[in-house]
Every structure is written in structure tokens, then in C-alpha cells.
C-alpha positions in Angstrom: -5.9 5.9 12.6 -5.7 2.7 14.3 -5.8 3.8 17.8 -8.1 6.2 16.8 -10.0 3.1 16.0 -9.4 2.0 19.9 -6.1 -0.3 19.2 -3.5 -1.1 20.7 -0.5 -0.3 18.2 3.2 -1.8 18.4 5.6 -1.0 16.2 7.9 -4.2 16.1 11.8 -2.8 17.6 14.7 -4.6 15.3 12.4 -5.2 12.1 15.0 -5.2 9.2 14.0 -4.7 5.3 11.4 -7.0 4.2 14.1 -8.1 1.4 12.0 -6.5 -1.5 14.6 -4.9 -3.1 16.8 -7.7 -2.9 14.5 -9.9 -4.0 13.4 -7.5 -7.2 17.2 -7.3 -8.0 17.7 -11.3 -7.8 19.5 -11.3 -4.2 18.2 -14.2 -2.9 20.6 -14.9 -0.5 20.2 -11.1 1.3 16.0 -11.7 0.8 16.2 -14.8 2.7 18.7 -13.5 5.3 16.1 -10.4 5.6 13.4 -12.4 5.4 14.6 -15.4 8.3 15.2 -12.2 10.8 11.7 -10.9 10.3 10.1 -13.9 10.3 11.5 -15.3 13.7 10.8 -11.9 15.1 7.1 -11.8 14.4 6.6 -15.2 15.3 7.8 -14.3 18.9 4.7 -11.9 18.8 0.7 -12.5 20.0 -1.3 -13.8 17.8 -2.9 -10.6 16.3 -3.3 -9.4 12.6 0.1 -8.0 11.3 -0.5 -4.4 9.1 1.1 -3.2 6.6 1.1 0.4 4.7 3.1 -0.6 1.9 1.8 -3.6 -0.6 4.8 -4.3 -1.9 6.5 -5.3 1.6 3.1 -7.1 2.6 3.6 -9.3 -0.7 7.1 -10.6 0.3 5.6 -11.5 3.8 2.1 -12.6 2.0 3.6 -14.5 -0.6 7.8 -14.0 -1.7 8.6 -15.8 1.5 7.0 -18.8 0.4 8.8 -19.2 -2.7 11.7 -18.4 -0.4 10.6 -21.6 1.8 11.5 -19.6 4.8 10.2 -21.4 8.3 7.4 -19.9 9.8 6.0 -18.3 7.0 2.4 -19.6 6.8 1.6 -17.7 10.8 3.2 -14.6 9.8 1.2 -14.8 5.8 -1.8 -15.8 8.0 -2.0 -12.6 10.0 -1.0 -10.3 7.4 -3.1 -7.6 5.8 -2.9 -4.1 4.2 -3.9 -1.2 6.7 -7.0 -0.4 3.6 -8.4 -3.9 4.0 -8.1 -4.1 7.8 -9.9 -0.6 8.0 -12.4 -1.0 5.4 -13.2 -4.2 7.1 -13.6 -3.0 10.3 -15.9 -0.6 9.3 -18.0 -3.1 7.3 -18.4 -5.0 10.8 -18.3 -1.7 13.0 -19.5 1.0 10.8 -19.5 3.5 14.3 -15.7 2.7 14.4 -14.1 6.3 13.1 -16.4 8.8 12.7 -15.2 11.5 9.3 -16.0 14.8 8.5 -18.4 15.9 5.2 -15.9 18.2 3.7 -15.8 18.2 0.0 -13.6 16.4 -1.9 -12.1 14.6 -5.0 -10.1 11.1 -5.1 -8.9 9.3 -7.4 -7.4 6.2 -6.2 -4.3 4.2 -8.4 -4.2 0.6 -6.8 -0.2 -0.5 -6.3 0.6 -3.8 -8.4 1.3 -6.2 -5.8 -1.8 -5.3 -4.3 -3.8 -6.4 -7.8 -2.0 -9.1 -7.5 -2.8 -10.6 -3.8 -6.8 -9.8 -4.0 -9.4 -8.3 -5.7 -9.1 -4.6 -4.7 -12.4 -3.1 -5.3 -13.2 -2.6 -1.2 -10.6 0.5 -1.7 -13.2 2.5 -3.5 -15.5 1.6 -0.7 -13.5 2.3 1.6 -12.9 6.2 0.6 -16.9 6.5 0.3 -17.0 6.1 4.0 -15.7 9.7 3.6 -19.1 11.8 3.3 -19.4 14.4 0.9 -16.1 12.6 -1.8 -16.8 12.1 -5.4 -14.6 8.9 -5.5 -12.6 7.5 -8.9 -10.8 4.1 -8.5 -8.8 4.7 -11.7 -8.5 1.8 -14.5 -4.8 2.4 -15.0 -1.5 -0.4 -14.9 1.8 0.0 -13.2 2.9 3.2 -12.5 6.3 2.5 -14.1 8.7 3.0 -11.6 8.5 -0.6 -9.9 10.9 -0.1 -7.1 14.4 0.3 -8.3 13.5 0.1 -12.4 12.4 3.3 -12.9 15.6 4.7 -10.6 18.2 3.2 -13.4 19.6 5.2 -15.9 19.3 2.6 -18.2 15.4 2.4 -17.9 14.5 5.4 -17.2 12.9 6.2 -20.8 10.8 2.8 -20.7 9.7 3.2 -17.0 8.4 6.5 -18.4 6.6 4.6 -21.1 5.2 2.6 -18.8 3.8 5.4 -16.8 2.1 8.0 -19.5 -1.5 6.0 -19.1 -1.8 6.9 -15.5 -0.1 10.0 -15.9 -2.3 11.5 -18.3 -5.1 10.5 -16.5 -3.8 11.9 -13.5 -3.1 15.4 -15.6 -6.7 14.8 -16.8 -8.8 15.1 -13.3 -9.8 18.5 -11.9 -7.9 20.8 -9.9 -7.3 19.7 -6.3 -7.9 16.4 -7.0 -6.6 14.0 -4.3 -4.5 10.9 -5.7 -4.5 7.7 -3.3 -1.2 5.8 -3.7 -0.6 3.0 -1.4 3.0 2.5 -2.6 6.2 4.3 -2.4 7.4 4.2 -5.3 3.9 5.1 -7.1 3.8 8.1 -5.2 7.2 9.1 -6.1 6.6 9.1 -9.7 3.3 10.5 -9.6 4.7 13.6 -7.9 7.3 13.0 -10.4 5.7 13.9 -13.4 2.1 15.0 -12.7 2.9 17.3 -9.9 -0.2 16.7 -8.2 -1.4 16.1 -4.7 -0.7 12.1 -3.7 -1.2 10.9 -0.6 -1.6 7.3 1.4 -4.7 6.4 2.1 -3.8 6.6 5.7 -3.4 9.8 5.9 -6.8 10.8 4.0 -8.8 9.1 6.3 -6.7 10.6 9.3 -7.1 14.1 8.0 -11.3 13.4 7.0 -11.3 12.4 11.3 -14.3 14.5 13.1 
């Protein structure tokens, strides 16, 4: 999508974990260890806006490694964004920027937590009607109930399910061949989980819609 877009992409060599799960589980010590490596890597870098597919590592690079008090944090939160902002706002400034085909389609679109939490979210419907021809739905629905590792222990699996059954009955609810958009791993996961249907990144919608 992004070179599609004309940029240059690198994919940073000897990037560890951002530390999320660590941090989630109360590992400070392996966050921070995580999070110095990253950090100092990155800051060796250009000066150039730092993307990430997955909200939940973008909030420990955004935000978590603040708390952390980690050195060189503000450049690297500075330049960070989600790939759906840095696209939608690319095409807000340069709407000839990716051209998309009119095919029909439904989306539904379940916004990650961490994402609700860092900024107002609406541009992510916008951004999927810059797909011609797509009845769009950004769903009013909370967590998805799996949070990263929760909803993977024995011990709270019945709650994380719980959790879920809002968004899941919704999901159940829309039409057949509905798309779900589902920026985060773990959403994904449990949406395929217990609704069975089709759940995709946003990233790869707008890559299949290219003309």
C-alpha cells in the first residue's frame, strides 16, 4: 500500500518486541529492556514518520514508554502513527494518491482499544469510504475481550467471553459476506474465534480494492 502510494518502505533489521506483553503481564524490567533496544534503534534512523499496523505496539511506543521513562522517547512518540491515520491523511491532502476499484461491498469496522484510547478514531470510517461503491459501518461496540494474553488463560477464558458477546452478536448480526476491519491481533483472533466471519486489517482491504 505504501509504495503503492510512491514510498520508500524500510523495514527496520534487529527490531525486538515492542515489550507489550511484558508490560500487560507486569514485566517491567523485560518492557524496558525491549523497549531501550527499540528505542536506540529508531533514533539511529531519518527523521521520517514511523508506521505501525498494530495499535497496541504503537501505544507502547506512543505512550507505555513514557511511563517507562525510557531516553529518546519523545522523537520516536513524535513520529509515530497507525498505517489508517497516515493513509487516510494522505489522502485528505492528496486525494489522487491510490486510486480503488467500485466493487461492491460491506464493512463493518471494530476500532482496537488502544487505538480509542490514543485519538479520536472516527477518520477510520472515512477512510474505508474512499472505497467507492462500500456501504460502510464503524460499529459502536467495546473490547473485544481477548486483550492480548487475557483471553489466552484458562483462568479467564469464560470472562473474556463475556466481555466479547456485544461485538460478537453484532458481528453474527450483519449480512452475509460482510467484511470485518480489525486493526489488532488479537481482535481478529477472537472474532474468527467465535463469529466465524471474514476479518481482515485494514491494510489489506484497501490493497485488495487497488485499480
Amino acid at each position: 500500500m505504501l509504495e503503492a502510494a510512491g514510498f520508500e518502505v524500510t523495514l527496520p533489521a534487529q527490531r525486538k518486541c515492542c515489550g507489550r506483553p511484558a508490560f500487560s503481564m507486569g514485566n517491567l524490567a523485560e518492557a524496558e529492556r525491549l523497549g531501550r533496544h527499540n528505542l536506540a534503534l529508531l533514533n539511529e534512523t531519518d527523521d521520517v514518520p514511523i508506521i505501525f499496523l498494530e495499535p497496541s505496539c504503537y501505544s507502547m511506543f506512543a505512550e507505555d514508554y513514557r511511563e517507562l521513562k525510557l531516553p529518546g522517547t519523545a522523537n520516536i512518540a513524535r513520529r509515530s502513527v497507525l498505517f489508517e491515520e497516515f493513509i487516510a491523511g494522505l489522502l485528505k491532502d492528496t486525494p489522487g494518491a491510490l486510486k480503488f476499484n467500485a466493487e461492491p461491498q460491506r464493512i463493518v469496522i471494530h476500532v482496537h482499544c488502544h487505538a480509542k484510547s490514543l485519538a479520536n478514531t472516527g477518520y477510520l470510517r472515512g477512510l474505508a469510504e474512499q472505497l467507492p461503491n462500500r456501504a460502510v459501518t464503524l460499529l459502536d461496540t467495546g473490547c473485544c475481550g481477548m486483550a492480548g494474553a487475557f483471553g489466552m488463560m484458562e483462568s479467564k477464558y469464560e470472562l473474556s467471553l463475556k466481555v466479547a458477546e456485544p461485538l460478537i452478536q453484532n458481528i453474527k448480526s450483519q449480512p452475509y459476506g460482510t467484511i470485518v476491519a480489525a486493526s489488532g491481533t488479537s481482535c481478529r483472533h477472537q472474532i474468527k474465534h467465535l463469529a466465524h466471519n471474514r476479518t481482515q486489517h485494514m491494510a489489506c482491504i484497501l490493497a485488495g480494492a487497488l485499480a
